[in-house]
N, CA, C and O atoms as a Tinker XYZ file with bonds, in Angstrom:
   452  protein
     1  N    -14.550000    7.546000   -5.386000    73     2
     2  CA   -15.098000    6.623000   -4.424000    64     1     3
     3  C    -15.710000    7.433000   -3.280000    63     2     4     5
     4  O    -15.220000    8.524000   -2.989000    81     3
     5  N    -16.925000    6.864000   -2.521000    73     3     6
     6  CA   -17.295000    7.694000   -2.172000    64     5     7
     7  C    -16.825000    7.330000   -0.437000    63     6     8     9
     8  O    -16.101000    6.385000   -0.125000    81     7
     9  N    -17.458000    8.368000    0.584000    73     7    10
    10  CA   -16.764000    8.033000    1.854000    64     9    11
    11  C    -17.268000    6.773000    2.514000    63    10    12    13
    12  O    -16.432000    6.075000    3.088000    81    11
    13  N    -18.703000    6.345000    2.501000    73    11    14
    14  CA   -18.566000    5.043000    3.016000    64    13    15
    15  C    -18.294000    3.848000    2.350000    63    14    16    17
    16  O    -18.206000    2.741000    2.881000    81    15
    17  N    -18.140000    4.162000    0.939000    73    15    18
    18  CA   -17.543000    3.169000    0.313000    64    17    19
    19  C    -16.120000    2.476000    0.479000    63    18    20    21
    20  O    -15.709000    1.351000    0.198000    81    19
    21  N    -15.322000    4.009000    1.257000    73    19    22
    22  CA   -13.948000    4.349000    1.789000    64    21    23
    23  C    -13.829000    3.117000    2.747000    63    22    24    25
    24  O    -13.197000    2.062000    2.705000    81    23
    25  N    -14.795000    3.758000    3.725000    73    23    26
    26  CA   -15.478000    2.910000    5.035000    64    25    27
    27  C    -14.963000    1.657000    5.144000    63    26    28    29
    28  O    -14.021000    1.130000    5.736000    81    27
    29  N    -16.296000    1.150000    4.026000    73    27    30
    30  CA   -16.084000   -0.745000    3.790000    64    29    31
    31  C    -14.975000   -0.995000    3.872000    63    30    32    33
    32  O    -14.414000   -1.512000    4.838000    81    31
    33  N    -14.323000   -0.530000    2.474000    73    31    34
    34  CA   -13.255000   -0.801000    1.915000    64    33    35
    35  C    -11.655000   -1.153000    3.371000    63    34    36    37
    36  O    -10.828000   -2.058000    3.481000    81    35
    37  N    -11.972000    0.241000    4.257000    73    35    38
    38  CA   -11.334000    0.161000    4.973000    64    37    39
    39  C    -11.130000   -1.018000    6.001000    63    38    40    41
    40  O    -10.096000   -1.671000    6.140000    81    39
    41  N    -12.229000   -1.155000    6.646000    73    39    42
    42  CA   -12.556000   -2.323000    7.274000    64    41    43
    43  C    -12.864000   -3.932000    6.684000    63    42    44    45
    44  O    -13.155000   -4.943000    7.323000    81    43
    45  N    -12.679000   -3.740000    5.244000    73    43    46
    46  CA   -12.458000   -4.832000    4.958000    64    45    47
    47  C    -10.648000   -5.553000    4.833000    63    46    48    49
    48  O    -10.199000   -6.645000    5.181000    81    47
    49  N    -10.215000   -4.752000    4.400000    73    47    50
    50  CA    -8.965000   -4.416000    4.743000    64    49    51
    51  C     -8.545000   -4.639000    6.062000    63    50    52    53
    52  O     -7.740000   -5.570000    6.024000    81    51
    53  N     -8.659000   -4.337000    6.925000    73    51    54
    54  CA    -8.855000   -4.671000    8.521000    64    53    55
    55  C     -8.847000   -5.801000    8.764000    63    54    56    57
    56  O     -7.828000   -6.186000    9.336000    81    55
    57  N    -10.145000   -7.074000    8.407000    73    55    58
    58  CA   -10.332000   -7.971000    8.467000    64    57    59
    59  C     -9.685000   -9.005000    7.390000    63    58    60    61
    60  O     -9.854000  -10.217000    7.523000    81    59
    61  N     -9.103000   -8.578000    6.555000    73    59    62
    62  CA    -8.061000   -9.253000    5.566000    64    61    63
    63  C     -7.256000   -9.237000    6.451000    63    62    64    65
    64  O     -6.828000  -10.350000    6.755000    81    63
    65  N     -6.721000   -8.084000    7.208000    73    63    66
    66  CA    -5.329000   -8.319000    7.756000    64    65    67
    67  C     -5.133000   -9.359000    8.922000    63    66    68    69
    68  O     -4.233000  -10.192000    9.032000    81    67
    69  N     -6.163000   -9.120000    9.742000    73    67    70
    70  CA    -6.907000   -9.693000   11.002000    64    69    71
    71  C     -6.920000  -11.479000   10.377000    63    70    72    73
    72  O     -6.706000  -12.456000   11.094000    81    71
    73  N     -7.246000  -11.520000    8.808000    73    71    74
    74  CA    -7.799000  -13.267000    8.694000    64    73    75
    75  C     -6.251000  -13.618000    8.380000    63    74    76    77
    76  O     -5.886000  -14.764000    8.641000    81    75
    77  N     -5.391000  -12.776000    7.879000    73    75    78
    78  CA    -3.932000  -13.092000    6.995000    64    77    79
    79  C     -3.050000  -13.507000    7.816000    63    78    80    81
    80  O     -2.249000  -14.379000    7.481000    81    79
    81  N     -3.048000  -12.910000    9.121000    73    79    82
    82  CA    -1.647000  -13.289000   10.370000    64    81    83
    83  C     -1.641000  -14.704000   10.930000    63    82    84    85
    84  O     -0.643000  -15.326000   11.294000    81    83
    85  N     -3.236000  -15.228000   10.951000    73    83    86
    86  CA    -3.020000  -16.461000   11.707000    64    85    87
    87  C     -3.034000  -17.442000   10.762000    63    86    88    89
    88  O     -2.985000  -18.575000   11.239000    81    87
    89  N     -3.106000  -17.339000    9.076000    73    87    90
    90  CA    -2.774000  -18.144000    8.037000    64    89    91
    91  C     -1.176000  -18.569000    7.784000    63    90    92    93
    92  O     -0.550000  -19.593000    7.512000    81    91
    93  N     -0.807000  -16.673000    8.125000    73    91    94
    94  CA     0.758000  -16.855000    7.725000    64    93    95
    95  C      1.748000  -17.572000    8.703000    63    94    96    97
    96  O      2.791000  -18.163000    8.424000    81    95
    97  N      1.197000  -17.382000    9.839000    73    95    98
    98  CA     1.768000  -18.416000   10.951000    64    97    99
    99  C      1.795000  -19.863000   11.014000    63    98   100   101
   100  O      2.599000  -20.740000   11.331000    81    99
   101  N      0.581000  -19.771000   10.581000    73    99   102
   102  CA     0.350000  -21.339000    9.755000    64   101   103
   103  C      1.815000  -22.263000    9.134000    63   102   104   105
   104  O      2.595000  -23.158000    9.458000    81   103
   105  N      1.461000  -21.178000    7.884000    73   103   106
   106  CA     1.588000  -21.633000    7.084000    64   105   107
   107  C      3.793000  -21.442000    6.975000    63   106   108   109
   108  O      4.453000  -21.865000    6.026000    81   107
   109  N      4.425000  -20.672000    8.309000    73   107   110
   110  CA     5.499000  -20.682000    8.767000    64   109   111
   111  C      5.989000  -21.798000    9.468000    63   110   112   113
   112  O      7.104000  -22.320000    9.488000    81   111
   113  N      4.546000  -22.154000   10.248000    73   111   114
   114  CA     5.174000  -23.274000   11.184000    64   113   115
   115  C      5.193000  -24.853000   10.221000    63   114   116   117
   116  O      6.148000  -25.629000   10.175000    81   115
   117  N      3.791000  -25.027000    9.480000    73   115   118
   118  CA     4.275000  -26.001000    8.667000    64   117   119
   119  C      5.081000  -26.079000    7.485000    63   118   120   121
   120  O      5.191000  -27.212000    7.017000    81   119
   121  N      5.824000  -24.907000    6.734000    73   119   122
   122  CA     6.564000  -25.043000    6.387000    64   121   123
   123  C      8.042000  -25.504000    6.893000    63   122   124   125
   124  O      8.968000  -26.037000    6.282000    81   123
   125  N      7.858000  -24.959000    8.673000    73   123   126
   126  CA     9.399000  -25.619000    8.874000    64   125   127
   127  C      9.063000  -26.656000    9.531000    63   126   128   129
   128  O      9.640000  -26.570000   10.615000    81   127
   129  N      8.263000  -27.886000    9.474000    73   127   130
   130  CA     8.231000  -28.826000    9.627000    64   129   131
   131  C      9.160000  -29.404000    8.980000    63   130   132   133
   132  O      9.595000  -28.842000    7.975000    81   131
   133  N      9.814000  -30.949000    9.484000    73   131   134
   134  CA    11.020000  -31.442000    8.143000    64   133   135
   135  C     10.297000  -32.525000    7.650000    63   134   136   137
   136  O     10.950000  -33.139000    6.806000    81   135
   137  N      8.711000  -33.189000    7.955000    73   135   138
   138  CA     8.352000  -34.097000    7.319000    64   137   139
   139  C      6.742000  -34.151000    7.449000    63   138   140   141
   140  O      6.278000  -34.489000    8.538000    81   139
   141  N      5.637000  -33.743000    6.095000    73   139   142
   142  CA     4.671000  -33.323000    6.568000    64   141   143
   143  C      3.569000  -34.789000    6.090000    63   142   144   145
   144  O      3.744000  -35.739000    5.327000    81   143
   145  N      2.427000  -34.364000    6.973000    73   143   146
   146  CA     1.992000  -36.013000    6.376000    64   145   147
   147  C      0.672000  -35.306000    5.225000    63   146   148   149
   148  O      0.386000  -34.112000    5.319000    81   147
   149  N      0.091000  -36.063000    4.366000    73   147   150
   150  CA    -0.243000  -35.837000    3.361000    64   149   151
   151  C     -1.615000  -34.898000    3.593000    63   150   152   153
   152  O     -2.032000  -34.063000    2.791000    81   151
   153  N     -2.196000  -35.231000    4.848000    73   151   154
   154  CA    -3.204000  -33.709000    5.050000    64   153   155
   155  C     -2.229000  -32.598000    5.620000    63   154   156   157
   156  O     -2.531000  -31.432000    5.366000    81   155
   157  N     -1.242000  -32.812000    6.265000    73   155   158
   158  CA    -0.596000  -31.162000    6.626000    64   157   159
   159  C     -0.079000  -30.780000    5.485000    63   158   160   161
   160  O      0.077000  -29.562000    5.400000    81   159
   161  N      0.338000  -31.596000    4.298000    73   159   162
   162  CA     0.640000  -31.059000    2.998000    64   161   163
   163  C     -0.497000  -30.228000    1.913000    63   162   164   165
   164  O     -0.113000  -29.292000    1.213000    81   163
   165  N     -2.103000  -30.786000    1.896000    73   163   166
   166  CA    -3.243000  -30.322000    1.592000    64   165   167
   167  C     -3.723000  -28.883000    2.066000    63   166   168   169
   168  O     -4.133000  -27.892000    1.461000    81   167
   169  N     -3.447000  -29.255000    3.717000    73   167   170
   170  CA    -3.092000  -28.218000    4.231000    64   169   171
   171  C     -2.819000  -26.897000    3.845000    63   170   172   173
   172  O     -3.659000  -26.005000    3.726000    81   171
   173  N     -1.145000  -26.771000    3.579000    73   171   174
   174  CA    -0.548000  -26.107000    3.149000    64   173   175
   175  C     -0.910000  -25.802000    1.910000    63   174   176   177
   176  O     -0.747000  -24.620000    1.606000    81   175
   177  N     -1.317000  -26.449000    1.167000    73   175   178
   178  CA    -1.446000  -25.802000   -0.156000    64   177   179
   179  C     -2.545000  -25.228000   -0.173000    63   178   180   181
   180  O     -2.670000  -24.349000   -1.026000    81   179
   181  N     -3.418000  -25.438000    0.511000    73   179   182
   182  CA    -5.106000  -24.682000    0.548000    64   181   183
   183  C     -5.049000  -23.406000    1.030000    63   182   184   185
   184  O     -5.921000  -22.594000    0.720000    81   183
   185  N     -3.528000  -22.931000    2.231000    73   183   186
   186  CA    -3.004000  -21.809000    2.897000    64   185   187
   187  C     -2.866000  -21.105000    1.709000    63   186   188   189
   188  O     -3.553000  -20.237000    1.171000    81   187
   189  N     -1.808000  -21.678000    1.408000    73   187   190
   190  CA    -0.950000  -20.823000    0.082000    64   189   191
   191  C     -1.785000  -20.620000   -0.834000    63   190   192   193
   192  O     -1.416000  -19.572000   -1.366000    81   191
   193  N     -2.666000  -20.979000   -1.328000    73   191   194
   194  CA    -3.480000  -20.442000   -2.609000    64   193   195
   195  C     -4.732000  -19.507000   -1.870000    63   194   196   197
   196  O     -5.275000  -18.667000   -2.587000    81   195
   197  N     -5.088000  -19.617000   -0.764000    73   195   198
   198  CA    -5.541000  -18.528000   -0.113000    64   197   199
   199  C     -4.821000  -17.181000   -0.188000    63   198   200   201
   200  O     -5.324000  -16.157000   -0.652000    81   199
   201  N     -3.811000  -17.273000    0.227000    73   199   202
   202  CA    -2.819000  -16.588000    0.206000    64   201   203
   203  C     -2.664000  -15.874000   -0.950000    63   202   204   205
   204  O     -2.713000  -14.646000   -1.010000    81   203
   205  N     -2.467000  -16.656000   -1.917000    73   203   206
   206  CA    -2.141000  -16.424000   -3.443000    64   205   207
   207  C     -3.203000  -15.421000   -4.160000    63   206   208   209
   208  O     -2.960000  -14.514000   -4.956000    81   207
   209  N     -4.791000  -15.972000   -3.498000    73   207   210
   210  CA    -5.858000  -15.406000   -3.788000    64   209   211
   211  C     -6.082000  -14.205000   -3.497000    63   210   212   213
   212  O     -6.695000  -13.558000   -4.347000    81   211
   213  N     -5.725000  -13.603000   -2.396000    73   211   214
   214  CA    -5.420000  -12.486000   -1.777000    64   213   215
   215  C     -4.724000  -11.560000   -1.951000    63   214   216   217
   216  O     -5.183000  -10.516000   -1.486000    81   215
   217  N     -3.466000  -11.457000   -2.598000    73   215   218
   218  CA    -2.365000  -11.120000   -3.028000    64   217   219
   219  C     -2.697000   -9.693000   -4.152000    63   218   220   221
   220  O     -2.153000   -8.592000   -4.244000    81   219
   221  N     -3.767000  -10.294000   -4.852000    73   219   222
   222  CA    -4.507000   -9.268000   -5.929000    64   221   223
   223  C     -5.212000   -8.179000   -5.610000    63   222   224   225
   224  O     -5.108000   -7.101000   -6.197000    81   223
   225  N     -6.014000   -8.431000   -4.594000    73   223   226
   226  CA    -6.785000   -7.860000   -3.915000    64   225   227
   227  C     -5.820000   -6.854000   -2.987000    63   226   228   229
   228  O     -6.118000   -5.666000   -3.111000    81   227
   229  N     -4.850000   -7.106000   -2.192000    73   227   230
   230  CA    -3.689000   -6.673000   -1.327000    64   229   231
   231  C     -3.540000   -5.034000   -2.480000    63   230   232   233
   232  O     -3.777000   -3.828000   -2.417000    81   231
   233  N     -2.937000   -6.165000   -3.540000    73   231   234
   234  CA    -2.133000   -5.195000   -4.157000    64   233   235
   235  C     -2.941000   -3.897000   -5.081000    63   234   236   237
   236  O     -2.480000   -2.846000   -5.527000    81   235
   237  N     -4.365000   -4.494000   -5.142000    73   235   238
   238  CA    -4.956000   -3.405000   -5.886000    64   237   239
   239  C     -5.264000   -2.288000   -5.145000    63   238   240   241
   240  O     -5.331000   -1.119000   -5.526000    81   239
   241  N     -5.482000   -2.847000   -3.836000    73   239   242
   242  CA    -5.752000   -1.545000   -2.832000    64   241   243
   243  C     -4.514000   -0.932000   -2.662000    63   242   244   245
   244  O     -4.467000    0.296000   -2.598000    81   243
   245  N     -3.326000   -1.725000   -2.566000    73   243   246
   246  CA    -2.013000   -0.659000   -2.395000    64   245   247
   247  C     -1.946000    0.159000   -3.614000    63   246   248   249
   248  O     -1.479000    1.279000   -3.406000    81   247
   249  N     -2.366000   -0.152000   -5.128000    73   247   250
   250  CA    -2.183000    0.925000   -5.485000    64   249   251
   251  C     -3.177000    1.979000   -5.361000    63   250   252   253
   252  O     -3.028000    3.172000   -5.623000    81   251
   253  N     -4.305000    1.327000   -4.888000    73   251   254
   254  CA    -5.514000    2.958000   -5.133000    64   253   255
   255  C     -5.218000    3.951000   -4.276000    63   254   256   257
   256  O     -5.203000    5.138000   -4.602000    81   255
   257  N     -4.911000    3.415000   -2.872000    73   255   258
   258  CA    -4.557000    4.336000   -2.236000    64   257   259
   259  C     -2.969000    4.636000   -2.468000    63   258   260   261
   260  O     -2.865000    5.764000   -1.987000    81   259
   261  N     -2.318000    4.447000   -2.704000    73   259   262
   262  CA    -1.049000    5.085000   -3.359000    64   261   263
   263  C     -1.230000    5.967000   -4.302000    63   262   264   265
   264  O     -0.456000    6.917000   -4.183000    81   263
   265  N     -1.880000    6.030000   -5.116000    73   263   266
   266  CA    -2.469000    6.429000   -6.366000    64   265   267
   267  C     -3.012000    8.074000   -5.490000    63   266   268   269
   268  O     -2.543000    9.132000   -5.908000    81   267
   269  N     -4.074000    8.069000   -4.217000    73   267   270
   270  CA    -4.478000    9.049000   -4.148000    64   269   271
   271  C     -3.779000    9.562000   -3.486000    63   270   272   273
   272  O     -3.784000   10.785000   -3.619000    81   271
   273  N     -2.876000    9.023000   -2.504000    73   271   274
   274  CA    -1.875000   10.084000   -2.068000    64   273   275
   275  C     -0.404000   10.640000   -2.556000    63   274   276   277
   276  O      0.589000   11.187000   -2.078000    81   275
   277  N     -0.889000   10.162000   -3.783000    73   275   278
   278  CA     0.417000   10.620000   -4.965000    64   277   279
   279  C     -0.392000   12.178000   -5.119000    63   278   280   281
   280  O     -0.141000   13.286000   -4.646000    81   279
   281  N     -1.542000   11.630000   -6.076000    73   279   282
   282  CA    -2.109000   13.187000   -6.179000    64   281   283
   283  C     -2.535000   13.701000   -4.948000    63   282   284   285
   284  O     -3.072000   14.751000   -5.304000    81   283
   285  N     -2.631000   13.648000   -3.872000    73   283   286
   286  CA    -2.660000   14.822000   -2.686000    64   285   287
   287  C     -1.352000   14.889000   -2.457000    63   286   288   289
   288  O     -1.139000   15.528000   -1.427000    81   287
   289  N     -0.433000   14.524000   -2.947000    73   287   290
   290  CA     0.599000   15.055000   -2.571000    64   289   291
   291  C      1.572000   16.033000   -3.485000    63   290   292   293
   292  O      2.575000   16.629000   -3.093000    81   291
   293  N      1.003000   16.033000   -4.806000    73   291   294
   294  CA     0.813000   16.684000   -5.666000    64   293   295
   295  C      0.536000   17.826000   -5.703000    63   294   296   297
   296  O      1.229000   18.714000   -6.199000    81   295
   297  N     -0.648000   17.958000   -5.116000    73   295   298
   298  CA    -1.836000   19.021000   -4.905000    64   297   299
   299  C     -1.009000   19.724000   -3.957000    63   298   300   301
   300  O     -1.266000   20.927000   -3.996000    81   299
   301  N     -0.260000   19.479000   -3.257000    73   299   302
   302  CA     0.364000   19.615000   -2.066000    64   301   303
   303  C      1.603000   20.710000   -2.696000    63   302   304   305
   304  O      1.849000   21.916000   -2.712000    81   303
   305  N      1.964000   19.896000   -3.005000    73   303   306
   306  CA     3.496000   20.574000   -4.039000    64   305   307
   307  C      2.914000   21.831000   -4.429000    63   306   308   309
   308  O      3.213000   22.912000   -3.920000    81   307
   309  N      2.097000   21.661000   -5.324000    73   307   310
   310  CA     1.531000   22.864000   -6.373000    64   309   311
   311  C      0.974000   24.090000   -5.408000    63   310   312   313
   312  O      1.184000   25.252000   -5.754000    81   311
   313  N      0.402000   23.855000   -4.435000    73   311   314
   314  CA    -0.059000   24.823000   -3.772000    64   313   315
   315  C      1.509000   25.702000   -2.495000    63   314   316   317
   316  O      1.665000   26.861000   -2.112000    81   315
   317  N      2.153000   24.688000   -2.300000    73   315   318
   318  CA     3.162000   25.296000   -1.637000    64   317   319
   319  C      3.770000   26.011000   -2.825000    63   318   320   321
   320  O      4.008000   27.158000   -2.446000    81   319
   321  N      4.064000   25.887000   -3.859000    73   319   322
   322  CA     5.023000   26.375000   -4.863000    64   321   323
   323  C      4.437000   26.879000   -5.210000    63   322   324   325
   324  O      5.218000   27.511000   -5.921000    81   323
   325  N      2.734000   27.648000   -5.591000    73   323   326
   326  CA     1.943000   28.720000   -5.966000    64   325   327
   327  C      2.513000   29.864000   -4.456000    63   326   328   329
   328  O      2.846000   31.045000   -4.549000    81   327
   329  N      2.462000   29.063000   -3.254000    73   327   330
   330  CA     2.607000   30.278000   -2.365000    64   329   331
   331  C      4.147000   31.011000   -2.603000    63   330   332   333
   332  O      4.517000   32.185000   -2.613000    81   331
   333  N      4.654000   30.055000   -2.739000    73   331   334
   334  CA     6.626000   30.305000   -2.531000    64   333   335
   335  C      6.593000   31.328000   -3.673000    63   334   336   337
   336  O      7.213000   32.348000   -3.374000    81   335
   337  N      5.975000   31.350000   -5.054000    73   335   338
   338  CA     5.953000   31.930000   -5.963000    64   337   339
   339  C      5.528000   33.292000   -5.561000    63   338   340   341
   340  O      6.010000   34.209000   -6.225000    81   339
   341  N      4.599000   33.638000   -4.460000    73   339   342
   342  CA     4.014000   35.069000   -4.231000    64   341   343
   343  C      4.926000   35.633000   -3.204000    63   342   344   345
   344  O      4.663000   36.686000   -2.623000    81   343
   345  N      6.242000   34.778000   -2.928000    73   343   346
   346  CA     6.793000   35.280000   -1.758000    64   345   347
   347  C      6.599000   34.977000   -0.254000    63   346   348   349
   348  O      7.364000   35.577000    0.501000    81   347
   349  N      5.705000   34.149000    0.291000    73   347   350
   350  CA     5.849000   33.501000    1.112000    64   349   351
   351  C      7.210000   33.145000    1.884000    63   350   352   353
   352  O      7.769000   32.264000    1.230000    81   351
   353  N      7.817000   33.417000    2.796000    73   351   354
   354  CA     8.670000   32.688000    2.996000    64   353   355
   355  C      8.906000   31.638000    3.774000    63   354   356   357
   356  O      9.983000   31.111000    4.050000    81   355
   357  N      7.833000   31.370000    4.108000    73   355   358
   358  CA     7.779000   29.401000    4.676000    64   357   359
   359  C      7.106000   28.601000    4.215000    63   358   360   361
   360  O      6.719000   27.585000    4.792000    81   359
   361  N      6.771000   29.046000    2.703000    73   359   362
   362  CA     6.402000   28.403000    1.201000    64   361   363
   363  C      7.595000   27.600000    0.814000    63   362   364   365
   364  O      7.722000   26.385000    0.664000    81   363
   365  N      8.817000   29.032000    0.636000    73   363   366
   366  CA     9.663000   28.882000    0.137000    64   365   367
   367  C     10.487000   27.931000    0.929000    63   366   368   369
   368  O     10.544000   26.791000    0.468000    81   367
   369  N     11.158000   28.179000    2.067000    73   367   370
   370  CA    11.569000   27.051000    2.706000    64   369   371
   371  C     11.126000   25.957000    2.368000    63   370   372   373
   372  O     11.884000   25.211000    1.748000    81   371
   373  N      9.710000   25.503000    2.680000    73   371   374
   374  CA     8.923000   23.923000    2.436000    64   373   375
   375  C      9.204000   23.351000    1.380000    63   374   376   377
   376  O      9.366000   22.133000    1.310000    81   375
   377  N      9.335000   24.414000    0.074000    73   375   378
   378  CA     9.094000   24.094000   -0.841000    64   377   379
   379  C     10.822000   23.173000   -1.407000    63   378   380   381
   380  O     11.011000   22.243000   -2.191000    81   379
   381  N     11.870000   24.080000   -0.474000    73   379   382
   382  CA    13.291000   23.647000   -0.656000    64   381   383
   383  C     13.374000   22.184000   -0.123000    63   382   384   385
   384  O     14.108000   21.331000   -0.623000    81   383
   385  N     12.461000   21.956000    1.054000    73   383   386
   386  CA    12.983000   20.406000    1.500000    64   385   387
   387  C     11.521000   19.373000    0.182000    63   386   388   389
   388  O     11.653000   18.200000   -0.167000    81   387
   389  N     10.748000   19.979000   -0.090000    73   387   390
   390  CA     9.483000   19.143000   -0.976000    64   389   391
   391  C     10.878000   18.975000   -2.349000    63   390   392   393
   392  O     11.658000   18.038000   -2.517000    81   391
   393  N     10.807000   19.673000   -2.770000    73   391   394
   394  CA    11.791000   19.532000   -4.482000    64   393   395
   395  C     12.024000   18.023000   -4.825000    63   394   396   397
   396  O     11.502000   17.210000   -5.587000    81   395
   397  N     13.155000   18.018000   -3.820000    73   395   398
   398  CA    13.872000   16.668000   -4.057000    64   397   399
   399  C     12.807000   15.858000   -3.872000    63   398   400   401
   400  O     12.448000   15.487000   -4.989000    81   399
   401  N     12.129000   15.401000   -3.047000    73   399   402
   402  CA    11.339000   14.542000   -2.966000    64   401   403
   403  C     10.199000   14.435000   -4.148000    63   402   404   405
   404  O      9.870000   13.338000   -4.599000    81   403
   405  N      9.536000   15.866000   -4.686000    73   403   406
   406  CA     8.935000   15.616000   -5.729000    64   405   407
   407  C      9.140000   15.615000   -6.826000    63   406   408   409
   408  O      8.160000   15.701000   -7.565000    81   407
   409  N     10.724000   15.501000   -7.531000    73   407   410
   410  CA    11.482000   14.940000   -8.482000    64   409   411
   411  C     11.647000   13.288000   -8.551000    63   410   412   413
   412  O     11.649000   12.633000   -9.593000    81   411
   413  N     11.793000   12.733000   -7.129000    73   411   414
   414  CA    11.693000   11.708000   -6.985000    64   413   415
   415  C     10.570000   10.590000   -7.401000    63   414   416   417
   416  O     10.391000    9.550000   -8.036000    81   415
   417  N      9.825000   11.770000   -6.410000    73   415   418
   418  CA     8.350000   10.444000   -6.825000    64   417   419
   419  C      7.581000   10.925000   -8.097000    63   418   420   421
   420  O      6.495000   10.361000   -8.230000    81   419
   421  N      7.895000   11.837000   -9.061000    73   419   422
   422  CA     7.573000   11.562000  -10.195000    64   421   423
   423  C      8.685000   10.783000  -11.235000    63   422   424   425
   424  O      8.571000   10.662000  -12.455000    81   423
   425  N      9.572000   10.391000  -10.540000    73   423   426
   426  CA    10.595000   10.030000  -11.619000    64   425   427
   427  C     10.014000    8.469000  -11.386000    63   426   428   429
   428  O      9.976000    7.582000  -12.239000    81   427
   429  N      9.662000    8.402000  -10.273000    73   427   430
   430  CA     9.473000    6.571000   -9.543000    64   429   431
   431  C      7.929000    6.713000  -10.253000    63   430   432   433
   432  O      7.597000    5.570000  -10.565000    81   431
   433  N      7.212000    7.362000  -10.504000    73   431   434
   434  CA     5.894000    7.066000  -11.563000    64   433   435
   435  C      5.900000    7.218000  -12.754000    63   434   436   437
   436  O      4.935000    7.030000  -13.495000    81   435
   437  N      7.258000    7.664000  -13.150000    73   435   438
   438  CA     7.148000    7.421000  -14.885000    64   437   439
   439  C      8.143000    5.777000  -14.857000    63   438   440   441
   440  O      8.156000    4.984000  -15.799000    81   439
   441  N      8.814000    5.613000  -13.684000    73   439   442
   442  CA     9.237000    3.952000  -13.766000    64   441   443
   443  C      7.909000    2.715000  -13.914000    63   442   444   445
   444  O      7.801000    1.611000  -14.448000    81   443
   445  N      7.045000    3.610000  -13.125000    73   443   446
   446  CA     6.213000    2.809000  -12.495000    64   445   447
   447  C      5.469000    2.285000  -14.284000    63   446   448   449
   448  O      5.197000    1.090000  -14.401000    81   447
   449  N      5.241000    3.086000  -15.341000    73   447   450
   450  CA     4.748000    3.602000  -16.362000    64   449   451
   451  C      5.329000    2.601000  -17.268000    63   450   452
   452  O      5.122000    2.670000  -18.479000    81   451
């Protein structure tokens, strides 16, 4: 992807979040209503499938960018543990507190799998 594609993407995101807070408030307060009349019920359901609609979109971007900072973080690993390997010794340190963590999050992406 390229960087102003990043851009959009970003700021569209922005404005998802920006349109999502005053839906979800919405759609908090008429839910705790205890008796709704048949447009605050229309209402609500036009929220919620907004909502619903969104949800896909939410989640595809959580994984892309999850996705790329898995591999930069990857990239990350490999290059501290190429240095730790030549003797570095604040490779090696880094590399003692990275381990655990990058046992982890490859074990949580072959779950993910």
């Amino acid at each position: 992807m390229q960087k102003p594609d990043l851009i959009k993407l970003q700021k569209s995101l922005t404005d998802l979040d920006k349109s999502l807070k005053p839906v979800y408030e919405t759609i908090k307060d008429m839910q705790a209503l205890k008796y709704r009349t048949p447009d605050e019920e229309k209402e609500l359901e036009k929220l919620l499938l907004l909502v619903k609609e969104a949800i896909p979109v939410i989640s595809t971007a959580a994984d892309f960018f999850g996705n790329r900072a898995f591999v930069a973080a990857v990239a990350y690993y490999n290059s501290v543990k190429q240095h730790a390997e030549k003797g570095d010794l604040q490779a090696q340190k880094i590399l003692i507190e990275l381990a655990p963590l990058y046992e982890q999050a490859l074990l949580s992406q072959i779950d993910k799998n």
